[in-house]
C-alpha positions in Angstrom: 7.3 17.4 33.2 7.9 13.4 32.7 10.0 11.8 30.2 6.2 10.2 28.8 4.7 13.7 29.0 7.4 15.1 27.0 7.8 13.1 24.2 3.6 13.1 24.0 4.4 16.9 24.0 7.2 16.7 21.2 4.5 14.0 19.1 2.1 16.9 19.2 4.6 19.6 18.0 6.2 16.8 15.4 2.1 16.1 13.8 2.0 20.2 13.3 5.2 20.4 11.4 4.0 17.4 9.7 1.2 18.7 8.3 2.6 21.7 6.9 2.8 21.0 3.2 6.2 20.0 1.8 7.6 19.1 4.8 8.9 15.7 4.8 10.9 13.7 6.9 14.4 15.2 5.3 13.6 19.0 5.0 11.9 17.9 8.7 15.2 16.1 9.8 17.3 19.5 8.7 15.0 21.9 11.3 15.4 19.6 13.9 19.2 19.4 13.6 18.9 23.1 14.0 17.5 23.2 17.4 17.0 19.8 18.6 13.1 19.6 19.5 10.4 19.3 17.3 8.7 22.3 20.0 11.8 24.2 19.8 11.2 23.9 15.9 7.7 24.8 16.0 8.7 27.8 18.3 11.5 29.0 16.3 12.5 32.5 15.0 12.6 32.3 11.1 15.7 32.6 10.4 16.2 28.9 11.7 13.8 27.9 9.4 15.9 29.7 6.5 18.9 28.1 7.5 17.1 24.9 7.3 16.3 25.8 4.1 13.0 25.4 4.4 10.6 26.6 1.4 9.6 29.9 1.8 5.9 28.4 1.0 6.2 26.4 4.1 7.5 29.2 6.1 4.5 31.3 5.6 2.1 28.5 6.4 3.9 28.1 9.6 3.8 31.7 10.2 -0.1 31.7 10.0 -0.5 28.3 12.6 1.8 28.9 15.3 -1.0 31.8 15.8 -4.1 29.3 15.0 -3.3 25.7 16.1 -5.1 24.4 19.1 -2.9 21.6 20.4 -5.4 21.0 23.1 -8.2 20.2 20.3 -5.7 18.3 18.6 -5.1 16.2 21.3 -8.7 15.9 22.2 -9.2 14.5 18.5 -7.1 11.9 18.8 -7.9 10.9 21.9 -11.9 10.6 21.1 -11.2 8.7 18.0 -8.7 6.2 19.6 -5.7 7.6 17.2 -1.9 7.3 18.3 1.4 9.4 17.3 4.0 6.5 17.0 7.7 7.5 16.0 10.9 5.9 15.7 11.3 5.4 19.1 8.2 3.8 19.9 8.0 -0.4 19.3 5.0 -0.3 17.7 7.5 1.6 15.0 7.5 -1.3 11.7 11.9 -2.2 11.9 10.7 -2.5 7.7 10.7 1.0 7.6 13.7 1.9 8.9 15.6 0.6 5.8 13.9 3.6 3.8 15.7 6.4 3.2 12.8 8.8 4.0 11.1 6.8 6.7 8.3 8.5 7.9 9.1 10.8 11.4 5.5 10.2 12.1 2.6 7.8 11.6 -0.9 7.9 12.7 -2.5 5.0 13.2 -5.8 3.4 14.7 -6.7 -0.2 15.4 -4.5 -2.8 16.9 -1.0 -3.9 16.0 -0.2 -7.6 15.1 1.4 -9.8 17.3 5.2 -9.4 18.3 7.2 -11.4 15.7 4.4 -12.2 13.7 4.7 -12.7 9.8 3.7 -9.6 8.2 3.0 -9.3 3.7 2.0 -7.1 1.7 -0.6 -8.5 -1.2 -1.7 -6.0 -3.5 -3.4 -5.9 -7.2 -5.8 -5.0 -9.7 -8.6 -2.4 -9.5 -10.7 -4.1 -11.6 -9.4 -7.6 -11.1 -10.6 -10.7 -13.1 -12.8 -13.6 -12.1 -9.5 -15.5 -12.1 -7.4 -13.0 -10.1 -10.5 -12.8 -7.3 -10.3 -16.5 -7.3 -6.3 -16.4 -6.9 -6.9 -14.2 -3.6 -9.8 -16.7 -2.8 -7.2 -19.2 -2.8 -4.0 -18.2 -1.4 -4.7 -15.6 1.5 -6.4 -17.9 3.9 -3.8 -20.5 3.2 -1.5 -17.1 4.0 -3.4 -16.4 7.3 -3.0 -20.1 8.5 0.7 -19.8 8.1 0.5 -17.0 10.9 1.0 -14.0 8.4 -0.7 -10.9 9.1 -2.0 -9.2 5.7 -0.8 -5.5 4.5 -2.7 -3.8 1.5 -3.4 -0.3 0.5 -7.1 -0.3 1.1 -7.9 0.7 -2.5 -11.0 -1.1 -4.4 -10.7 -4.3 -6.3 -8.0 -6.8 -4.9 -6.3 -4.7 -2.2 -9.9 -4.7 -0.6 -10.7 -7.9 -1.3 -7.6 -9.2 0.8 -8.6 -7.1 3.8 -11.9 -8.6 3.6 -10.8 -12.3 3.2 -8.4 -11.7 5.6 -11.2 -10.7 8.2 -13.7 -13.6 7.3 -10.8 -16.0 8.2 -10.0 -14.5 11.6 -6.3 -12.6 10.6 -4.9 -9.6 10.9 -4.6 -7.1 8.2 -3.1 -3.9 7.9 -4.4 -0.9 5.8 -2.0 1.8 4.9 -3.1 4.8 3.6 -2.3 7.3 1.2 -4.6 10.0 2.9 -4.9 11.2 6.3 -6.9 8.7 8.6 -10.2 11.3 8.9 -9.9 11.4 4.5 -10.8 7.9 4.1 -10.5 6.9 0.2 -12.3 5.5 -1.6 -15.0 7.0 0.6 -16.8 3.4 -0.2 -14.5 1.9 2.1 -15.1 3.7 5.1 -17.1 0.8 6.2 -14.0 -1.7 5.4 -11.5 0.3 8.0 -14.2 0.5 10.4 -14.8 -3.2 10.3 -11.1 -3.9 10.2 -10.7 -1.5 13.2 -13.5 -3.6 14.8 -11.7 -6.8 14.2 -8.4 -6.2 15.9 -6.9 -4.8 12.2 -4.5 -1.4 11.7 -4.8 1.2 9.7 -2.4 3.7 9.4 -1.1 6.7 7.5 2.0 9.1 7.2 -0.1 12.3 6.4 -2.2 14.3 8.4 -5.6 13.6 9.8 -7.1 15.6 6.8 -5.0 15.5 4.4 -6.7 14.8 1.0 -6.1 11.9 -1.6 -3.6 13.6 -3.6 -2.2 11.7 -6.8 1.2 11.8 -5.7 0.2 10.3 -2.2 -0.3 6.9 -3.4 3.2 6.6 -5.3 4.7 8.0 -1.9 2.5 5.3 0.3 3.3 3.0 -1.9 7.3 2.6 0.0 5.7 2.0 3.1 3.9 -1.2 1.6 6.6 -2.5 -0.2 9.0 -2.2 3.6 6.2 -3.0 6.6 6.6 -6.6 5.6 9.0 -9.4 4.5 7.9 -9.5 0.8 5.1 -8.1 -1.8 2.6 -10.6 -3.3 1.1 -9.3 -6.7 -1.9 -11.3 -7.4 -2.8 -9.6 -10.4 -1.2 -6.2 -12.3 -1.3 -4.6 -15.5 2.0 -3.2 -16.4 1.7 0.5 -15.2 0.4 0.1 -12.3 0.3 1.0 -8.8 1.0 -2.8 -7.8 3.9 -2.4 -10.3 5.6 0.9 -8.5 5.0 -0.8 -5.1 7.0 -4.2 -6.8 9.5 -1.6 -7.6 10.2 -0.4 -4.4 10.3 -3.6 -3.0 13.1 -4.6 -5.6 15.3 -1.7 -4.3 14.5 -3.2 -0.6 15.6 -6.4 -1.8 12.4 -7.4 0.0 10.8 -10.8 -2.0 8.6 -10.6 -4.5 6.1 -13.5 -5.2 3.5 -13.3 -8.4 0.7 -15.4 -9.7 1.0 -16.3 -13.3 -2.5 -15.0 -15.7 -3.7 -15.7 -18.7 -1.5 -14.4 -21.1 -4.3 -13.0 -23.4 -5.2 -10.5 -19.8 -3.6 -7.0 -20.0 -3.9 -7.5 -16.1 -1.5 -10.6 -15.8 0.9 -8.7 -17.8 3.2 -7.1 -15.0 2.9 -10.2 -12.4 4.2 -12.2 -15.8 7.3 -9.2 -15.9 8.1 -10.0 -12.7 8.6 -13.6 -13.1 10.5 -13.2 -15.4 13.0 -10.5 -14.3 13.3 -13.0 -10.8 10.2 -13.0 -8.9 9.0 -16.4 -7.8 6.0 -17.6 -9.4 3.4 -18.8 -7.2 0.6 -21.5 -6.9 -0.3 -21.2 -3.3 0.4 -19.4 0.5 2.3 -22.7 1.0 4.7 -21.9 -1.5 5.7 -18.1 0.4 5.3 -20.5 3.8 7.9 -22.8 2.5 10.3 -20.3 1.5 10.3 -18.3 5.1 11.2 -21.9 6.3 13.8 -22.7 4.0 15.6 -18.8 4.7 15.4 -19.7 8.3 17.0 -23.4 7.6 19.9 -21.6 5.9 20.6 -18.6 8.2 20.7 -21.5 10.7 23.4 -23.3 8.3 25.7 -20.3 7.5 25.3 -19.6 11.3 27.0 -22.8 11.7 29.8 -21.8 9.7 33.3 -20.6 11.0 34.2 -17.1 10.8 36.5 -18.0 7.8 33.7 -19.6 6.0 30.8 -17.0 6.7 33.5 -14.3 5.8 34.6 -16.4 2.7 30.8 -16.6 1.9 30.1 -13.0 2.5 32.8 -12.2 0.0 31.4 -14.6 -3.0 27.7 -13.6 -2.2 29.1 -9.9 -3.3 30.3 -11.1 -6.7 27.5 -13.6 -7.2 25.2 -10.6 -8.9 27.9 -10.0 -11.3 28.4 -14.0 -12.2 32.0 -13.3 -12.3 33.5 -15.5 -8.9 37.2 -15.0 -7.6 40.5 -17.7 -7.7 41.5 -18.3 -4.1 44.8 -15.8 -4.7 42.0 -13.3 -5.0 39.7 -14.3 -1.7 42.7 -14.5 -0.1 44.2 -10.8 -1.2 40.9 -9.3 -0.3 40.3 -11.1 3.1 43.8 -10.8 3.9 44.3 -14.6 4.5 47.2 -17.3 3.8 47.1 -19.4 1.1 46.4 -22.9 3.6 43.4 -21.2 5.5 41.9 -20.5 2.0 42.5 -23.9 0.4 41.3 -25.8 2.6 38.0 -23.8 3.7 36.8 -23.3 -0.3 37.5 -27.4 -0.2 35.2 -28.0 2.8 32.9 -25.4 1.6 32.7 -26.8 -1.8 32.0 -30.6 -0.1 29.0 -28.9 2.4 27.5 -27.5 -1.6 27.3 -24.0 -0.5 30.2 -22.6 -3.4 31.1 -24.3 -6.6 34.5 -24.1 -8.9 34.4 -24.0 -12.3 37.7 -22.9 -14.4 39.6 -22.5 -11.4 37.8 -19.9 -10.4 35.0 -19.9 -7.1 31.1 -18.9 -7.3 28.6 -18.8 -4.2 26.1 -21.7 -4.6 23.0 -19.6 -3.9 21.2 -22.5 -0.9 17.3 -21.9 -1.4 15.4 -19.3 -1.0 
């Protein structure tokens, strides 16, 4: 057997697993660190899959397949509908997800990937989006799609929808990511949406099993994998429970950006995008404004990779107490980085004259540069 003939095998055996209920990527992870293939895994006496600790629920559901499933079929599916298995290892794999702590083992996914390096955000909202919160998206994701940023949204009706479809009338690329399996489309109204981003060079993909159902709890889960694929989460337009609000969440714990529109303030729907400005999200007017600050990251990672190593480490050290406002005196920097007094003085001097740190009571912050 080849090395690409094997790993097709070990996607086949790794989608089975997958679709066995409560089986995610850790309890996953734990049976293949007992026996080191996911056909091995499949194949497996139970007593592996105790040791695994595997939920006896699961076990029996296994038990009944390994006698049932028709990998051949399977295969056959996916090849007629134009489906692939990517995992980890493949490059198609989005490096966003990799920063989650449960990234999914296993995607499915149909349509066509964006562009190497290119831009990717996620711009999610309201389900029943105002006049002004349709106009907002009117607005700002074509400005977003001449900027060279490929669009993300979760496919659900009112503004998620809307951005695949504007994104399609101005010739980008969008990404729909599920929170069912890719033959389970939901809403079911939409069927024609993925079939015409599909047609248009778009992606759709899912972590769940080509029939798995629109469970409630899918759509909090799905919602990780929107706030990771791309470099930031653009609210348009969010009450404050809401799913747009969970997926802001996530993206917080990412430390991924988070850009809102300001609303009216008498709309229950503006209510969480005007929560996020004010607990730090950047407030924006227009896809130039998210275009400016990519540019402006990129101008600074370009300055601090100018630095020396005493400075980037210096500025390393006050970026970690910047959060907590409370700086260091140089005896500190230099107890922690192991440094003599001299090197110390004289780098927080010709850091503080290139206005990257400032002093204030004797003591040194990191001047945040903009971003």
């Amino acid at each position: 057997m080849s090395r690409q003939e094997h790993q097709t095998e070990e996607k086949l055996f790794l989608a089975a697993l997958s679709a066995i209920p409560n089986l995610g990527p850790k309890r996953l992870s734990r049976l293949y660190e007992q026996t080191g293939s996911w056909r091995n895994s499949w194949q497996a006496p139970l007593k592996t899959w105790e040791k695994a600790k595997i939920p006896q629920i699961s076990q029996r559901i296994w038990e009944d397949k390994k006698s049932n499933f028709n990998f051949n079929k399977f295969e056959s599916e996916l090849k007629n509908k134009n489906i692939s298995l990517i995992i980890k290892d493949d490059p198609n794999y989005p490096l966003g997800f990799f920063r989650l702590e449960d990234a999914p083992l296993l995607l499915y996914a149909r349509g066509h990937w964006p562009l190497k390096k290119q831009k990717i955000i996620t711009v999610i909202g309201s389900r029943q989006p105002s006049l002004y919160g349709e106009a907002a998206a009117k607005k700002i994701i074509p400005e977003l799609i001449e900027s060279g940023y490929s669009i993300a949204s979760g496919l659900a009706i009112g503004l998620d929808s809307l951005a695949h479809s504007l994104t399609l009338s101005n010739q980008g690329h969008t990404i729909a990511i599920l929170g069912s399996g890719l033959n389970h489309i939901y809403p079911k109204e939409n069927y024609k949406l993925t079939e015409k981003i599909i047609n248009n060079g778009g992606l759709i993909i899912s972590e769940y099993a080509l029939d798995a159902p629109p469970m409630p709890g899918n759509f909090l889960q799905r919602n990780r994998l929107l706030a990771s694929i791309g470099e930031g989460v653009l609210v348009l337009e969010a009450g404050i429970k809401s799913g747009s609000m969970n997926t802001a969440k996530q993206a917080k714990k990412l430390k991924n950006k988070i850009y809102a529109i300001p609303g009216n303030i008498f709309n229950q729907a503006a209510e969480g995008c005007h929560q996020l400005i004010k607990n730090g999200a950047y407030l924006i007017n227009s896809g130039g404004d998210i275009a400016k600050k990519k540019l402006e990251k990129i101008q600074n990672q370009e300055q601090e990779e100018n630095l020396t190593i005493i400075e980037n480490n210096i500025i390393s050290l006050l970026k970690k107490e910047f959060s907590l406002f409370s700086g260091l005196r140089p005896d500190e920097i230099q107890f922690k980085l192991k440094l003599d007094t001299p090197s110390v003085n004289s780098t927080l001097s010709i850091l503080e004259i290139k206005n990257l740190i400032r002093q204030r009571g004797g003591r040194y912050y990191f001047l945040p540069l903009k971003n």
